[in-house]
C-alpha positions as CSV (number, residue, x, y, z in Angstrom):
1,X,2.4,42.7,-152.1
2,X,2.4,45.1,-149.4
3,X,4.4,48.0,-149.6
4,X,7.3,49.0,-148.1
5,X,6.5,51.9,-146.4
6,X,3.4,50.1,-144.8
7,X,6.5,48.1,-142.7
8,X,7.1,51.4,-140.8
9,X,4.1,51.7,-138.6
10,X,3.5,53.9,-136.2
11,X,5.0,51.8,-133.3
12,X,8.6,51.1,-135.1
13,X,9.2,54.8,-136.0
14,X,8.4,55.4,-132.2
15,X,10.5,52.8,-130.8
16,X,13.7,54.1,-133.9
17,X,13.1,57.9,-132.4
18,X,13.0,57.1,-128.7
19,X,14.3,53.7,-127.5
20,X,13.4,51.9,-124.7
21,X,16.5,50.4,-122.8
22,X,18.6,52.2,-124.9
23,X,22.1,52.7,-122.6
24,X,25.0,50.8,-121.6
25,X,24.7,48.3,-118.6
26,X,27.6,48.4,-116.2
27,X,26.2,45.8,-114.2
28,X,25.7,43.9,-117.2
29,X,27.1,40.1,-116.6
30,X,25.7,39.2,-120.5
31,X,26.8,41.0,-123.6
32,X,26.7,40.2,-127.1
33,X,27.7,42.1,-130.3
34,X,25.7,41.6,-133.2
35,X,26.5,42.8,-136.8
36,X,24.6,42.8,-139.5
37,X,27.0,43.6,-142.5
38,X,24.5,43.9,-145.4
39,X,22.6,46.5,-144.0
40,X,25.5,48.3,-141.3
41,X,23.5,47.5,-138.3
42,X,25.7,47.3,-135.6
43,X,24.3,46.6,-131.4
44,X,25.3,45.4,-128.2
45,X,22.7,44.2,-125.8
46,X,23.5,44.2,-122.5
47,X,22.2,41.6,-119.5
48,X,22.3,41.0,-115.8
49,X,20.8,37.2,-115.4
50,X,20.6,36.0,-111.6
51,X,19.2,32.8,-110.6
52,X,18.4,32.0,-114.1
53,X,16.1,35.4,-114.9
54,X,16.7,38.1,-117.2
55,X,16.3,40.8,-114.3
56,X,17.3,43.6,-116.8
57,X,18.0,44.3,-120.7
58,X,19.8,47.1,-122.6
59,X,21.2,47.7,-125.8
60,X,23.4,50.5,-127.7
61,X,24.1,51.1,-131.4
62,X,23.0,51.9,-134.6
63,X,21.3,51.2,-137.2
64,X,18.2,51.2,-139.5
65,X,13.9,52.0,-137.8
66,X,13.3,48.2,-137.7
67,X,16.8,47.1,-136.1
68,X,16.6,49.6,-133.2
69,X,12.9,49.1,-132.9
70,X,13.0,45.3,-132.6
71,X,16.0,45.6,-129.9
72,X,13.9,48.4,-128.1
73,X,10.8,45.8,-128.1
74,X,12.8,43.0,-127.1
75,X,14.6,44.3,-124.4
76,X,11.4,45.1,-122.5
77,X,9.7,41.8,-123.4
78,X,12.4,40.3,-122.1
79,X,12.8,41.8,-118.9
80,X,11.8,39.4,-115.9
81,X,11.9,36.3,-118.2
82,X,13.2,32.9,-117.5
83,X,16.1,32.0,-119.5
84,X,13.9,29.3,-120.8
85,X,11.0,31.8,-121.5
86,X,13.4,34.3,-123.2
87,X,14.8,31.4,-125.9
88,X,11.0,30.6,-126.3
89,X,10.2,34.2,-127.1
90,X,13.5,33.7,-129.4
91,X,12.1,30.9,-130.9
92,X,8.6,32.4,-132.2
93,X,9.5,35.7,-133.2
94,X,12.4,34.1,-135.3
95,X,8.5,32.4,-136.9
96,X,7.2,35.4,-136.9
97,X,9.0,37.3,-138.9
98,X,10.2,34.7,-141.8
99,X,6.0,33.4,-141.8
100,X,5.8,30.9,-140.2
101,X,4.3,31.2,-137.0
102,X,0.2,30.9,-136.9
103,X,-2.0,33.8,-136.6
104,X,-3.0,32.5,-133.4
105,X,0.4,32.1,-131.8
106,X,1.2,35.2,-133.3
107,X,-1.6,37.6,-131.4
108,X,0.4,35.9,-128.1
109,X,3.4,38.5,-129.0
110,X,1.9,41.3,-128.0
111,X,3.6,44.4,-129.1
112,X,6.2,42.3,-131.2
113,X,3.1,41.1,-133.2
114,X,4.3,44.7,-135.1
115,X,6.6,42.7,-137.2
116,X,4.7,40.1,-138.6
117,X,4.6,41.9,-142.2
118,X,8.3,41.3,-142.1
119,X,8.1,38.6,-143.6
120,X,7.2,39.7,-147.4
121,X,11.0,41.5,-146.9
122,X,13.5,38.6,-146.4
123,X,16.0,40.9,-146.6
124,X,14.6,43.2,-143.4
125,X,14.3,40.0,-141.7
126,X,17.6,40.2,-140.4
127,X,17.6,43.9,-139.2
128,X,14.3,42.9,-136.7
129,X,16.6,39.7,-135.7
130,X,19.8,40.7,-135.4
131,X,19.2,41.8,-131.8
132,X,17.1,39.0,-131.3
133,X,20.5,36.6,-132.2
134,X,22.2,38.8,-130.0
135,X,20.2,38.1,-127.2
136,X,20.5,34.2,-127.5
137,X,24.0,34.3,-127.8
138,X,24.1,36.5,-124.8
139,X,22.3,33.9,-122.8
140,X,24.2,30.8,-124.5
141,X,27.9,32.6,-124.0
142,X,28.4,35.3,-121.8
143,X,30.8,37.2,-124.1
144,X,29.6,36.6,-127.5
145,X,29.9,38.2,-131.1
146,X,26.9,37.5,-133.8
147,X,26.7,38.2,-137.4
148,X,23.7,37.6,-140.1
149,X,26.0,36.6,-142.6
């Protein structure tokens, strides 16, 4: 079993110290809060969808490396997607991180491929998703609130 410490590569204490899309979005016309009670993680994500395309992502809160990491990754894989493409990306990162999406669908993540050890840590699973929930519900509702529990 891999350890625990092994989780926090390089790339997630990076995107925990210095966020990427890490602000408020006043132009925002998605939001969604997402709470994850078990662990305290707490976000918003922010986005302005036109013409059916995430033209820009954000988020703010707090919470533990791999929640602010994953919401940091997601909002800049994100960016410039297709709603379609964004629920897709959804879709295999929630396999990725519970184990079971295929090595070679996996390597198609790029970046978010970081997470894939997630998986031997059910209980992290939900800090690298919550953002990931909130994102969906964003898309799905424009004023939406999302727990893990």
């Amino acid at each position: 079993m891999a350890s625990l410490a092994g989780l926090y590569q390089e790339m997630i204490l990076d995107h925990n110290r210095a966020p990427q899309n890490f602000r408020r979005m006043d132009d925002a016309n998605r939001r969604a809060e997402g709470n994850n009670p078990l662990c305290g993680d707490r976000l918003t994500v922010w986005l302005r969808v036109e013409d059916g395309k995430i033209q820009d992502a954000a988020f703010q809160g707090s919470g533990c490396a791999i929640s602010k990491a994953s919401a940091s990754l997601m909002t800049a894989a994100v960016k410039g997607k297709s709603q379609a493409d964004a629920e897709a990306l959804f879709e295999r990162f929630r396999r990725l991180v519970t184990g079971t999406l295929d090595r070679d669908e996996a390597e198609t993540l790029g970046k978010l491929a970081v997470f894939s050890g997630l998986s031997e840590f059910p209980i992290r699973v939900k800090c690298a998703s919550l953002s990931w929930h909130a994102l969906k519900a964003a898309l799905e509702q424009p004023d939406a609130v999302v727990s893990t529990e």
